[in-house]
N, C-alpha and C positions, 0 to 999 in steps of 0.2 A: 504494500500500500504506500502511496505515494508519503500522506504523513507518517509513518514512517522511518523513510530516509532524513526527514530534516535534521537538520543537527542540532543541539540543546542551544537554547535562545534563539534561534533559527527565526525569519520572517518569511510569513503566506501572505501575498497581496490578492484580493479578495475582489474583483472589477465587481461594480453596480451592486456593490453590498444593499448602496440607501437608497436603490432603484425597485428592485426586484424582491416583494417581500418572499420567495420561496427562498431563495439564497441566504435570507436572515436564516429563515427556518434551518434551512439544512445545516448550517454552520450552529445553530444553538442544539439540534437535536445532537448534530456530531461531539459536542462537548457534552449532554449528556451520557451518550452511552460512552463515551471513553473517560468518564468521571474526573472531566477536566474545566476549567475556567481560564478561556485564554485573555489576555486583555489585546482591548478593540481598539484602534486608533482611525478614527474616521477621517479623513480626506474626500470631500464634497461627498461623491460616491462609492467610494472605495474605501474598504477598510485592512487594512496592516496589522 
């Protein structure tokens, strides 16, 4: 799996994070089932 490979403190940039509410979801459901809280850093659409 692609997260996975990142490396520790690693950055995913996340295009039309604040566009697209399914992407929120996916990205919030993904932290729950991997019993994780990433922090969000929002840039207009995009989140880091």
């Amino acid at each position: 799996m692609f997260y996975d490979s990142i490396l520790p403190n690693g950055i995913i940039l996340m295009d039309n994070y604040g566009y697209w509410e399914s992407r929120q979801k996916a990205l919030h459901e993904f932290e729950y089932l991997r019993g994780e809280q990433f922090n969000h850093y929002r840039i207009v659409y995009t989140v880091v």
